[in-house]
C-alpha positions as CSV (number, residue, x, y, z in Angstrom):
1,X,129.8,83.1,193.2
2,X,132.1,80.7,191.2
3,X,130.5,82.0,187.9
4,X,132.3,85.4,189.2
5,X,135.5,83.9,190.3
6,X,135.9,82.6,187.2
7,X,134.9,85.7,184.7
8,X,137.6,87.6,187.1
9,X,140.5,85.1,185.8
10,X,139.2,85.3,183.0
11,X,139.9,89.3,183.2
12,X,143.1,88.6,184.6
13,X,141.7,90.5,188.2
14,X,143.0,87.7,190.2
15,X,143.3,89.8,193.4
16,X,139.1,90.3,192.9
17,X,138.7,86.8,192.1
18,X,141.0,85.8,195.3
19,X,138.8,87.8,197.3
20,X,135.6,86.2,195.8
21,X,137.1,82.8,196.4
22,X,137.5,83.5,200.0
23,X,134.3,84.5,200.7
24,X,132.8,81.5,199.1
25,X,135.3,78.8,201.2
26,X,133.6,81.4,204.0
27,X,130.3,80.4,203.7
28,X,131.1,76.9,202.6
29,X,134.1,75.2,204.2
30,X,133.9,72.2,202.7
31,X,133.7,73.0,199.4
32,X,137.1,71.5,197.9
33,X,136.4,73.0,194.1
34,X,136.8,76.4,195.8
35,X,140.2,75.2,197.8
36,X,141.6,74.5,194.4
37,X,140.6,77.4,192.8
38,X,142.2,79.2,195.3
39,X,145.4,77.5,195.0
40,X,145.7,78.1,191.4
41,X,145.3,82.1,192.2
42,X,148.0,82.2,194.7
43,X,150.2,79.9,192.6
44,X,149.5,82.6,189.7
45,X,150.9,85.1,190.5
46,X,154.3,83.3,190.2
47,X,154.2,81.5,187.0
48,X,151.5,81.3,184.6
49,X,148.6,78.5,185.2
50,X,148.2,75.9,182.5
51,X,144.9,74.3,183.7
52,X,142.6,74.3,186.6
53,X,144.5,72.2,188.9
54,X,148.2,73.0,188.8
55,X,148.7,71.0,191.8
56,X,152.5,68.9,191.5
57,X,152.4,65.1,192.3
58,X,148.4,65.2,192.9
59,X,146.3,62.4,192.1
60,X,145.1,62.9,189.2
61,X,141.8,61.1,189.2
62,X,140.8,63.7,191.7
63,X,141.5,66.8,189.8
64,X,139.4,65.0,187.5
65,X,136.6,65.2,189.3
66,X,137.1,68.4,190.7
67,X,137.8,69.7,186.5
68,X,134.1,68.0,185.6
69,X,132.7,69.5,188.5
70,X,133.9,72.7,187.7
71,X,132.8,72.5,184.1
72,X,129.5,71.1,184.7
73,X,128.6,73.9,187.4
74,X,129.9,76.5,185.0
75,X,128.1,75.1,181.7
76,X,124.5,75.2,183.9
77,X,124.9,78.4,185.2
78,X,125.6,79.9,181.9
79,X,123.5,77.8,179.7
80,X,120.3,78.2,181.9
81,X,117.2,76.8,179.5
82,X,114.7,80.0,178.8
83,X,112.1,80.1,181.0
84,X,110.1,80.2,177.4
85,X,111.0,76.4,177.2
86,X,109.6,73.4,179.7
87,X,110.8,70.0,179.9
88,X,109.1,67.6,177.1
89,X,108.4,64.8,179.6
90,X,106.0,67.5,182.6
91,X,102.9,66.9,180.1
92,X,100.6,67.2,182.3
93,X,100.2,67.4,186.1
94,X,97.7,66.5,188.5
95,X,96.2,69.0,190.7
96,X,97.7,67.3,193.8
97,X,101.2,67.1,192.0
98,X,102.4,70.6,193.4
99,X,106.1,69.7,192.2
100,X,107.7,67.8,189.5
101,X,111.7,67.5,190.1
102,X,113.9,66.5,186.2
103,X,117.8,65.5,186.4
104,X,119.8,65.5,183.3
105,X,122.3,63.7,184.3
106,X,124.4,64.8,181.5
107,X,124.7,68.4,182.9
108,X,125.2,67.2,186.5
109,X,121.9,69.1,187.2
110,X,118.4,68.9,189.0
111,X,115.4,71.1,187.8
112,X,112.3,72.1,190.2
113,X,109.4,72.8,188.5
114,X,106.3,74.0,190.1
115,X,102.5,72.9,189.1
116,X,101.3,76.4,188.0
117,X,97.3,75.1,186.7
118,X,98.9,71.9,185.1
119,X,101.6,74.0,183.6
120,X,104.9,73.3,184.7
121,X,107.0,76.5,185.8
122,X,110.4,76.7,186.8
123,X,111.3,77.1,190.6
124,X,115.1,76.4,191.0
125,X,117.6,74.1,189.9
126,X,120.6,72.4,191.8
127,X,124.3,70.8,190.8
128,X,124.1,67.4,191.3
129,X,126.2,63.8,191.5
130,X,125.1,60.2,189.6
131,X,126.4,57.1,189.1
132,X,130.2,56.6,188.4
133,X,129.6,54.2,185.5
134,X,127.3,56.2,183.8
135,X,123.8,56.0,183.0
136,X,120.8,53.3,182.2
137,X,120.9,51.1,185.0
138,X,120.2,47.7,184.0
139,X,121.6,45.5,186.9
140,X,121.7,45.3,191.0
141,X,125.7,46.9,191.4
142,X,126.2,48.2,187.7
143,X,127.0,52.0,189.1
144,X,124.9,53.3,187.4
145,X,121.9,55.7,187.4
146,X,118.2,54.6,186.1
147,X,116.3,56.6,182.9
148,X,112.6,56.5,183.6
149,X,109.7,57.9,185.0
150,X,110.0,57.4,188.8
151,X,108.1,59.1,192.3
152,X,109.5,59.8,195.3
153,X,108.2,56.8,197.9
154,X,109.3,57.8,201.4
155,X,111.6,60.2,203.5
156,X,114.2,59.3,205.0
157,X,115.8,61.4,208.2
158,X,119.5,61.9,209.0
159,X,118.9,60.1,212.2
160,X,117.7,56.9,210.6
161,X,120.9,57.4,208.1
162,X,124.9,57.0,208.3
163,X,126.5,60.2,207.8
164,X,127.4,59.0,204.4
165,X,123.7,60.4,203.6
166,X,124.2,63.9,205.1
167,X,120.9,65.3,205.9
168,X,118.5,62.8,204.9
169,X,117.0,60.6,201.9
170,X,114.4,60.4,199.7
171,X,114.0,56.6,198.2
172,X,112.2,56.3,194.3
173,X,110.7,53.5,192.7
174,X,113.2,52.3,190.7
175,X,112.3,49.6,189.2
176,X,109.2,50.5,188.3
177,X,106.7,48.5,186.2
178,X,108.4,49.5,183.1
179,X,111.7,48.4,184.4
180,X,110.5,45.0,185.6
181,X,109.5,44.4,182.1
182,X,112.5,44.9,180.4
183,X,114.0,43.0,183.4
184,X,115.7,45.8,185.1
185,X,116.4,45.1,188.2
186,X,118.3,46.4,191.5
187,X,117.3,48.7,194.6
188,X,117.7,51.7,196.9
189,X,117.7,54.3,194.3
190,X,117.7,57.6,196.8
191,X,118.1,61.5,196.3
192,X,120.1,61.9,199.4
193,X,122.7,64.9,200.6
194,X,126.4,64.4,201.4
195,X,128.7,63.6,204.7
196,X,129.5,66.3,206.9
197,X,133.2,67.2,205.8
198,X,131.6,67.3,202.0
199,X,130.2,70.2,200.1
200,X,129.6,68.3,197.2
201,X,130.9,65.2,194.9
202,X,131.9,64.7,191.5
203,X,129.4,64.8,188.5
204,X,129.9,61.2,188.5
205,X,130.1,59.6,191.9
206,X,127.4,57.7,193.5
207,X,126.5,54.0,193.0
208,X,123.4,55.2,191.3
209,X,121.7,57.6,193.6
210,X,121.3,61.5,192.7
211,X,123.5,63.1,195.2
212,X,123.1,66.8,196.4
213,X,124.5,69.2,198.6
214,X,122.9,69.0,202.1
215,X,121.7,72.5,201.8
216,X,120.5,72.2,198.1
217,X,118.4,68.9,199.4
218,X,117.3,70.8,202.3
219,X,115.4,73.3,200.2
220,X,114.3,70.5,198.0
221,X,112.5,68.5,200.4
222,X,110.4,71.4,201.2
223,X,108.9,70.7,197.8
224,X,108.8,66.9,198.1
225,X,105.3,65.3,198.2
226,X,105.8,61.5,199.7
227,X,103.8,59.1,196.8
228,X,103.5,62.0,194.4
229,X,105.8,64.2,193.4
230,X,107.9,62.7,189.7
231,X,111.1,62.1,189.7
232,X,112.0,62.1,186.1
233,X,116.0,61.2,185.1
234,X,117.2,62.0,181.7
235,X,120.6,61.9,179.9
236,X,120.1,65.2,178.9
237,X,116.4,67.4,178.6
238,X,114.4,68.0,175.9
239,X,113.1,71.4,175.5
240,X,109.6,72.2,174.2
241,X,108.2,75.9,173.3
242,X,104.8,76.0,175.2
243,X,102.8,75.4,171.9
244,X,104.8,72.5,171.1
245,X,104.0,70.9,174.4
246,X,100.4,72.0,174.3
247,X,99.8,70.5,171.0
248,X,101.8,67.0,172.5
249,X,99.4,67.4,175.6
250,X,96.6,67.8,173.9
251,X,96.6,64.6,171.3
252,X,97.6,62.2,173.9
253,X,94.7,63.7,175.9
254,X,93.0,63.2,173.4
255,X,93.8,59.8,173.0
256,X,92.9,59.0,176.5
257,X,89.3,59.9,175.7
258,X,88.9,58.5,173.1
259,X,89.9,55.4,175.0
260,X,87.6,55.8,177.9
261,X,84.7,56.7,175.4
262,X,85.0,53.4,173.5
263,X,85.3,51.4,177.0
264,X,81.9,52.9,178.0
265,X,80.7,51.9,174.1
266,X,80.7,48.3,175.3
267,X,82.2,47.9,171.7
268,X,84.9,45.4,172.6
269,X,86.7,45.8,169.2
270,X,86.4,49.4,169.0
271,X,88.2,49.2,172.4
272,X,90.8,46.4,172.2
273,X,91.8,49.1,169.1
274,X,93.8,50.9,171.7
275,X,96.0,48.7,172.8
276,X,99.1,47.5,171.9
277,X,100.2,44.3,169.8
278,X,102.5,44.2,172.8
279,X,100.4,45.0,175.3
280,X,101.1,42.9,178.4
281,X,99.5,43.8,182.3
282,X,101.6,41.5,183.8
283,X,99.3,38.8,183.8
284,X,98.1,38.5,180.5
285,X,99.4,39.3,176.6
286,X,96.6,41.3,174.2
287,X,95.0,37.6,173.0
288,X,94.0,36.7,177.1
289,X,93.5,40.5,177.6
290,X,91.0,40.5,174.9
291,X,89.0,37.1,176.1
292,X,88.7,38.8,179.4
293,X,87.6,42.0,178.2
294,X,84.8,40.2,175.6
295,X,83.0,37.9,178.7
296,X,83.1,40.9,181.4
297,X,81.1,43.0,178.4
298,X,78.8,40.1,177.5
299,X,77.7,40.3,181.2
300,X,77.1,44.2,180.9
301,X,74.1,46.1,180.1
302,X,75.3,49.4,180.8
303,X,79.1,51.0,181.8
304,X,80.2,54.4,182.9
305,X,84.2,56.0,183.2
306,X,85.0,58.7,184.3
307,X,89.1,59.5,184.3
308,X,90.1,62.5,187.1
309,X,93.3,64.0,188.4
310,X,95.2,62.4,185.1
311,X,99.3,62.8,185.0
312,X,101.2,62.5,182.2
313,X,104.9,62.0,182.0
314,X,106.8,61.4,178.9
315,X,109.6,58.4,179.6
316,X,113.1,60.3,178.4
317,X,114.3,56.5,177.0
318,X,114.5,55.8,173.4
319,X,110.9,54.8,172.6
320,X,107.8,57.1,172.6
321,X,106.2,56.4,176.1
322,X,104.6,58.0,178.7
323,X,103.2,57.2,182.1
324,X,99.7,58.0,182.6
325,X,98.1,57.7,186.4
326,X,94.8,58.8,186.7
327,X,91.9,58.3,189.5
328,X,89.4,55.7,187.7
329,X,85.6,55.8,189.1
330,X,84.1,52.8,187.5
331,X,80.2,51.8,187.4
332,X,78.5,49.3,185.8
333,X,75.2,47.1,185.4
334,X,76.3,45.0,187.7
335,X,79.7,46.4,189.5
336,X,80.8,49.6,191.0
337,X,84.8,50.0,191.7
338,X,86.8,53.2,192.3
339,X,90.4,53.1,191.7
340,X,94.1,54.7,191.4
341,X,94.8,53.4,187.6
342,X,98.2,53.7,185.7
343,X,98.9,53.2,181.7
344,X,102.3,53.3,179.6
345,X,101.1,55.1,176.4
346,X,103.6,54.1,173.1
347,X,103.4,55.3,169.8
348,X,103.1,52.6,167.6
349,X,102.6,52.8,163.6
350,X,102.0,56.5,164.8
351,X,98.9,56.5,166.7
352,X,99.4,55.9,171.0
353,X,98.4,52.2,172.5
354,X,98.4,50.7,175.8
355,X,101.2,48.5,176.3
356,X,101.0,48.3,179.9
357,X,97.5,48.7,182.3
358,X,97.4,48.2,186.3
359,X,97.1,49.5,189.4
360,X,98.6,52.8,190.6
């Protein structure tokens, strides 16, 4: 409806676009973009407008914000990715993963992608507020909003919440083990809605958190898995062409295999090969790693891996990682163990390595 308002100003049909405007502040009464807007039609029609905003003595930090709103809803609605294209970082889902939500934070904008046989599809995508200082959260009260690879840990309901959250909350896991080891730290990272007399915010708004409309995170959290669906936040998205993100799939997959095949090999070397130089799993660097690993596979006559329900999500930070979680059923000689495993994959000297191993 604001894509219309604006294409009739741009026409000059301001009594169509007037009309448009009203119907929208209608529906949504709190929508304070839309009050502007239709401030500067009325104030049109007696002088001509020289931006959005011709409000006297306003404070200007708020038409601001209501300008970047503006252009950020406008630029998403007419620059919608093809449906040709899918995010770089959905490699590959598990079957249990029936939804994947990506921000780019850039374009004030949440994508919903569906789990179509591991493929990811596109479902909807919503206008959405981040951090007022930006991006890259580093530090507990810096404003800003983490990059990474995150899943959504718990729901929160309006009735547990200050208004502040409007309809409810959904808490990630920032930091996650990544984070910790660059020593990231901070807390209560949420997707949450707005307060009652608010539509929406400003692109950039929130101490950190990925703010939505109440009625956009309404249909959201019909898609929300608690523990499982991905949260991935980006500056701004890469786009693959489907055979360019089946050919990424498949070598990392690949990779993976090859990993779990030279595991069961109980050739120690041939294994250790696929880890990093700085491989760390919180406890021990590659040299203690590879100790461990060489007396467990001296006691070993026999070992068996089998990998299931693998997800793959690329990391949208500046090195080449991605966050592999996978179901582990381990058996052995002399030890049986099933378990919820997770990896970071890097490319290093152009071939992936483990630089991170541990419990899911």
């Amino acid at each position: 409806m604001l894509a219309q308002v604006f294409t009739d100003i741009e026409q000059n049909q301001l009594d169509t676009a007037l009309v448009q405007t009203e119907k929208l502040l209608k529906l949504y009464p709190n929508f304070r973009l839309g009050y502007l807007i239709k401030g500067d039609i009325l104030l049109a029609r007696s002088r001509p407008l020289v931006t959005l905003g011709n409000v006297a003595n306003a404070p200007q930090g708020k038409l601001a914000d209501l300008r970047d709103e503006a252009i950020a809803r406008l630029k998403a609605y007419r620059d919608k990715p093809s449906t040709d294209y899918v995010p770089r970082y959905l490699l590959q889902m598990h079957p249990e993963q029936k939804y994947a939500v990506v921000v780019d934070t850039q374009k004030a904008r949440l994508y919903l992608y569906r789990n179509v046989d591991g493929r990811p599809r596109f479902v909807a995508d919503y206008y959405i507020s981040h951090g007022k200082a930006g991006t890259d959260k580093v530090r507990e009260g810096d404003k800003k909003t983490p990059i990474g690879v995150y899943h959504v840990t718990a729901s929160l309901p309006r009735q547990k919440l200050t208004d502040f959250y409007g309809n409810g909350a959904f808490p990630i896991n920032y930091p996650n083990e990544w984070d910790k080891r660059l020593g990231r730290n901070g807390h209560g990272i949420w997707l949450h809605g707005t307060p009652t007399d608010t539509f929406s915010r400003p692109p950039k708004a929130s101490d950190g958190c990925v703010v939505l409309a109440n009625q956009d995170l309404d249909a959201l959290a019909k898609n929300l898995q608690i523990g499982t669906t991905p949260v991935i936040i980006s500056n701004s998205i890469e786009w693959l062409s489907l055979d360019d993100w089946q050919t990424e799939r498949a070598a990392l997959l690949d990779s993976i295999e090859d990993w779990r095949r030279d595991w069961e090999s109980l050739d120690t070397d041939k294994y250790l090969h696929h880890y990093s130089k700085r491989f760390r799993d919180g406890n021990h660097n590659l040299d203690q790693w590879a100790m461990q690993k060489r007396q467990v596979n001296a006691g070993k006559q026999w070992l068996k891996v089998s990998t299931l329900n693998i997800s793959m999500f690329r990391d949208p930070g500046k090195e080449e990682l991605v966050v592999v979680t996978f179901d582990q059923d381990y058996k052995s000689s002399n030890l049986n163990n099933v378990m919820k495993k997770r990896q970071y994959w890097m490319k290093e000297d152009g071939a992936w390595k483990i630089v991170y191993e541990g419990g899911a």
